[in-house]
C-alpha angles and dihedrals in degrees: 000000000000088000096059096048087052082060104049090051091052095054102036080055086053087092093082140320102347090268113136100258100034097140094063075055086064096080131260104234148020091240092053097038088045081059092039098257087292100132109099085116104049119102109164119109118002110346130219111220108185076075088060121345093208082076088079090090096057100056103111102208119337138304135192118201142179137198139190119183115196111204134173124255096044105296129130133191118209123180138179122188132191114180128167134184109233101203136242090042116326143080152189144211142186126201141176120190124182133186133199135198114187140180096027108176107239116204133171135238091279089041098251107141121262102188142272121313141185133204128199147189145193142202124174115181138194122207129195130169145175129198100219100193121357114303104003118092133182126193151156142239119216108200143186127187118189111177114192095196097167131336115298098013122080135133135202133206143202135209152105151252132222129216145178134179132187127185101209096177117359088261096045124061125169132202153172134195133191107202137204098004112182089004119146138146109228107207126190120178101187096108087062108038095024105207093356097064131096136214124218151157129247112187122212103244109241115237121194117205135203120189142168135179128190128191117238114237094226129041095026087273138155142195119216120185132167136182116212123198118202138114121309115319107005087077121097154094123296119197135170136172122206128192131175109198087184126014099254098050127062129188122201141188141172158147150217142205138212135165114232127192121260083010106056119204118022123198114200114180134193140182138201150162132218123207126184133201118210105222114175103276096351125071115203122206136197120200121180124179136177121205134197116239105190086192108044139067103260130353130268116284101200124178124181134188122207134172127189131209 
């Protein structure tokens, strides 16, 4: 039965970098990852804000939006978004994100097979924001993580994002972001293991985030990059390019950065397009990204569907 566990929490660390949370690190949408989740500063269009809650402001009307993320080894991203423009200067915005990690191999102490097991997590958010004098917003994300990691044993956390946003010209907006503060899985494995189990802590890692995106001045295009602090690998550069040849139609391409241990720096890059659909009061958009995975098989295949009101 340990042995299981060990794997599950190996695979359930498979997401990214082996921190408790990994998964929400992913990205939330086609449009973000295609930019290589640069975007904490862009507030153009509709806005994203688990990227950087202070966005909210900036959502003109309301949008719904919804995300899958096919991965190899098993694992699935799935993401629904609600996000609404509260007029004269502030927003709000509600998500739900949920990974999935299948067909995990179980194996006893001596390695014979013990069957097929699964692994899942949760995060809902809730994002509020007020633009205190024109062009500068502050907000908050309210966030709770529940991990089912085998049965009979889960944990949920609590804890919260800040985020602020200033729009120093109309192209170029700046922003920074403090992530997963307070937020800790408990674990106690007594209901398992009886007097033989354990209980302990394992603490989200902070990342502070520093981002900034200009509007190009020809092609309707735009450069997003971003700097994140935080332990080990989580640190790096983000970086996108937009560029919309007609209004309707939107490439993207972008890249990221992490220092793993024993490699050194890692470039993973990624590319995308957006497409949107005018219908009468509602405006459909498609977003698709790949992204580069250096150590799977094959990259991250994300769609996402959005539709404004």
């Amino acid at each position: 039965m340990k042995t299981i566990i060990i794997s599950l929490l190996f695979c359930s660390a498979a997401f990214a970098q082996s921190y408790p949370g990994s998964f929400s690190r992913i990205g939330l949408n086609a449009k973000g990852m295609a930019l290589g989740n640069s975007i904490s500063a862009m507030p153009e269009g509709n806005v994203y804000t688990y990227y950087n809650p202070a966005l909210a402001s900036f959502q003109m009307g309301g949008s719904i939006s919804g995300s899958v993320a096919l991965m190899s080894l098993g694992r699935q991203l799935n993401v629904i978004t609600y996000t609404q423009g509260l007029r004269p200067g502030a927003g709000m915005s509600l998500g739900l994100i949920n990974a999935n990690v299948t067909n995990i191999d179980g194996r006893d102490a001596d390695g014979a097979p013990t069957g097929n097991f699964s692994t899942s997590e949760y995060l809902a958010y809730f994002s509020f924001s007020n633009e205190f004098f024109p062009g500068f917003s502050l907000g908050v994300n309210l966030k709770m993580y529940y991990n089912n990691l085998y049965s009979g044993l889960t944990s949920t956390a609590l804890g919260f994002d800040i985020g602020g946003l200033y729009r120093v010209t109309n192209d170029l907006s700046l922003g920074a972001v403090v992530t997963d503060l307070g937020v800790k899985y408990h674990w106690d494995s007594s209901k398992l293991y009886g007097t033989d189990g354990s209980s302990f802590t394992s603490p989200f890692p902070h990342i502070f985030k520093l981002g900034a995106s200009y509007d190009l001045p020809f092609i309707n295009s735009c450069i997003t990059a971003e700097y994140d602090i935080a332990p080990g690998p989580l640190s790096g550069i983000h970086a996108g390019l937009e560029i919309s040849p007609i209004p309707l139609l939107a490439l993207r391409a972008g890249l990221s950065t992490s220092n793993e241990l024993n490699l050194g720096t890692v470039v993973t890059p990624s590319f995308g397009f957006g497409a949107k659909i005018e219908l009468l009061d509602f405006a459909p958009e498609i977003n698709y990204a790949y992204v580069s995975e250096p150590f799977s098989p094959y990259g991250i295949q994300t769609i996402s569907l959005m539709f404004g009101f």
